[in-house]
VMD Tcl script that draws the C-alpha trace (Angstrom):
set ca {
  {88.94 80.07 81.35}
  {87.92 80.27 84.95}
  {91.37 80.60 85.81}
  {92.03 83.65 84.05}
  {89.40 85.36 85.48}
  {90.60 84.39 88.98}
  {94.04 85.76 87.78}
  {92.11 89.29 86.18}
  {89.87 88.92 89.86}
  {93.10 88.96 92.03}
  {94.67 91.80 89.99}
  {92.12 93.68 90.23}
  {92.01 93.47 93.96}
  {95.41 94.09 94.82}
  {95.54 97.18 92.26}
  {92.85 98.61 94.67}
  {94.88 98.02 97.55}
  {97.89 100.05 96.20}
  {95.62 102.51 95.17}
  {93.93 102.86 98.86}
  {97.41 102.67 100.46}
  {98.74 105.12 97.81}
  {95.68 107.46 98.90}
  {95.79 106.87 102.74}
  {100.22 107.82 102.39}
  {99.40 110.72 100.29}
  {97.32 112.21 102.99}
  {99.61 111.10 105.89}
  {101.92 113.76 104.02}
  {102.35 117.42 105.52}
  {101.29 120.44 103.58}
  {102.09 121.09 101.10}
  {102.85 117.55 99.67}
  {99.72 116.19 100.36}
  {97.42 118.22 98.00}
  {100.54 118.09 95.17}
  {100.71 114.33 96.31}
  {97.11 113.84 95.91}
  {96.68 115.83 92.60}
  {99.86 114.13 90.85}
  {99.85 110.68 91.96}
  {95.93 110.10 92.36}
  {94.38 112.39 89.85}
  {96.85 111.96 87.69}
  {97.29 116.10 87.29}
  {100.99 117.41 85.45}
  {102.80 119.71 87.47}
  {101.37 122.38 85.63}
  {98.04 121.75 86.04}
  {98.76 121.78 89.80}
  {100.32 125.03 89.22}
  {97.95 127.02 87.89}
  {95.27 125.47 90.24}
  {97.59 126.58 93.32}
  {99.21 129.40 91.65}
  {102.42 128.50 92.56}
  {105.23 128.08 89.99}
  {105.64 125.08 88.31}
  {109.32 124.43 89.35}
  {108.43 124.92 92.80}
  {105.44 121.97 92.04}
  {107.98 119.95 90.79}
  {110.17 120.39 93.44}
  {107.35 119.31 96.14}
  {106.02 116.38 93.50}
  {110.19 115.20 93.95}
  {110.30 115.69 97.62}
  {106.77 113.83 97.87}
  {107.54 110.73 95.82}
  {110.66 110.37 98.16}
  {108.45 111.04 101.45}
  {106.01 108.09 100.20}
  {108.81 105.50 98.80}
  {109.68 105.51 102.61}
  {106.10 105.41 104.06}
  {104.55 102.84 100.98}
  {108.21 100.81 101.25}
  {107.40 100.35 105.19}
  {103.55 98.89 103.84}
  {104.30 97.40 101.13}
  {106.97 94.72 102.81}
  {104.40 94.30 105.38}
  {103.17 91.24 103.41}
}
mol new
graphics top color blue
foreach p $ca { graphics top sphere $p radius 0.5 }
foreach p [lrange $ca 0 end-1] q [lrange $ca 1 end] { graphics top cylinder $p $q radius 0.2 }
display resetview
């Protein structure tokens, strides 16, 4: 039993390290992908949520959500082979 909660314990840990890199990459990002970034991939926000918040169009949201998932695969890919 003690080692699942060592297996739950280290989980849990290194989910909150991709979450804090995820968060620290998203706001490396240049307006306007970091708020998009930030809203979508952190908050968890649809692309029309974001649009109506920013009252920009929603295929113009997805087209910044697309560019900003390929502008973090780069920076997170870089981090996450760090290790």
């Amino acid at each position: 039993m003690v080692w699942v909660g060592l297996l739950y314990a280290r989980a849990h840990l290194r989910c909150a390290w991709i979450l804090k890199e995820l968060q620290e990459s998203c706001r490396n990002l240049k307006s306007p992908y970091q708020e998009i970034a930030l809203a979508h991939f952190v908050e968890g926000k649809t692309a029309k949520e974001i649009a109506d918040g920013t009252g920009d169009g929603v295929n113009t949201v997805k087209t910044r959500i697309h560019r900003a998932r390929e502008l973090l695969k780069k920076s997170l890919g870089k981090e996450l082979h760090k290790e």
